[in-house]
N, C-alpha and C positions, 0 to 999 in steps of 0.2 A: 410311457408316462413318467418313471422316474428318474429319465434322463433329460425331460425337459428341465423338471425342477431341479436338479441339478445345475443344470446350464445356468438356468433362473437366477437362482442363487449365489452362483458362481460371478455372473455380468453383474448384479445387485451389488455385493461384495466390490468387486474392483473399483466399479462406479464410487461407491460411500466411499473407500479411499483413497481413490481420486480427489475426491471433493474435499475431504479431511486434509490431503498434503497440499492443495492448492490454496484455501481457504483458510487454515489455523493455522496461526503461531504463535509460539515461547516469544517470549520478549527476547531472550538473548538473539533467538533469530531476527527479530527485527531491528535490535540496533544497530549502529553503523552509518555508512555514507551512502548517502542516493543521488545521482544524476538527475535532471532535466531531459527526458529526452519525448522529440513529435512537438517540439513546443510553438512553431513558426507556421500561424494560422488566424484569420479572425473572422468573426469577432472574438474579441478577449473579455476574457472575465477577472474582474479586478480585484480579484483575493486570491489567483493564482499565477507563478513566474511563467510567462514568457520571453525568456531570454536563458541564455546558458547561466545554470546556477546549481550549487552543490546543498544537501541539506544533511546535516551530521546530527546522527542523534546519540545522545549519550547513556549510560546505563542508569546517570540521577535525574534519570526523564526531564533530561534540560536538551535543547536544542540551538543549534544554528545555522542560519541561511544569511546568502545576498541577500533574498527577496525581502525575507517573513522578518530578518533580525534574531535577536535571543529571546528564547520564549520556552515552556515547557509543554511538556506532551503526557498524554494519556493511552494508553491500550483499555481496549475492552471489548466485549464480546457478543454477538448475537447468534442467531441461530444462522445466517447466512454467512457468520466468519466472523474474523476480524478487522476492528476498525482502529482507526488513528485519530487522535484529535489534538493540536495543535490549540495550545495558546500564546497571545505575542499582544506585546505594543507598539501601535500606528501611530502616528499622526493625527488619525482620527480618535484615538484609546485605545481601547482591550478589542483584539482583534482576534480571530479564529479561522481553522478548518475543520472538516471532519473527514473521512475518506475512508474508503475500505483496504486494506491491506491483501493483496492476492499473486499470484504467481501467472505468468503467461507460459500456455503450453510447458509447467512443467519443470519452466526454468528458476529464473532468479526471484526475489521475492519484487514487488512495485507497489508504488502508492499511486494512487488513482487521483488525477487530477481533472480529468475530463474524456470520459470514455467516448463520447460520440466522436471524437481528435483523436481519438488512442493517445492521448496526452499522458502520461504517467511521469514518477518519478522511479528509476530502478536502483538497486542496491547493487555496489559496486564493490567486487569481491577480491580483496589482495589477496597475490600470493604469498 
């Protein structure tokens, strides 16, 4: 019996930190440049890039894209991770995202632009 809970505790454990390095991060981890990539799909949804495009975020939580233009950004936090939000001016005015911030299997960090497409933006890591 005290090797189940053991075990128990053990799988629990790794679990919750799984979930902790896939789901949270520092800001410093999440600035930087992220890719487009899976974008070539429709229908489209018209407040996200479908087409190759870069999005650089900087550490004065100011940003920039082809798509979205210069605009600034927010970090913050729920109890399923981290999100991103994205503010900019359209055409049409003040414009927005919001997105969760996560990692695939592990890897590189991605902003989520359309999970049922695996549509994402990933973070592109210079040597």
């Amino acid at each position: 019996m005290k090797d189940i809970k053991v075990i128990i505790i053990v799988v629990c454990s790794l679990w919750f930190a799984s979930f902790l390095y896939n789901n949270f991060f520092l800001k410093s981890m999440i600035v930087g440049e992220y890719v487009n990539r899976n974008y070539d799909y429709k229908p489209v949804v018209p407040e996200i890039p479908y087409e190759q495009d870069t999005l650089r975020l900087f550490d004065n939580n100011q940003f920039t894209s082809r798509f979205w233009g210069k605009g600034t950004y927010k970090i913050f936090y729920t109890g399923a991770g981290t999100r991103l939000e994205l503010s900019y001016h359209d055409e049409y005015g003040k414009g927005g995202f919001n997105s969760p911030v996560t990692r695939l299997s592990f890897g590189r960090p991605i902003i989520w632009l359309d999970r049922d497409h695996n549509h994402y933006l990933e973070k592109v890591i210079k040597n």
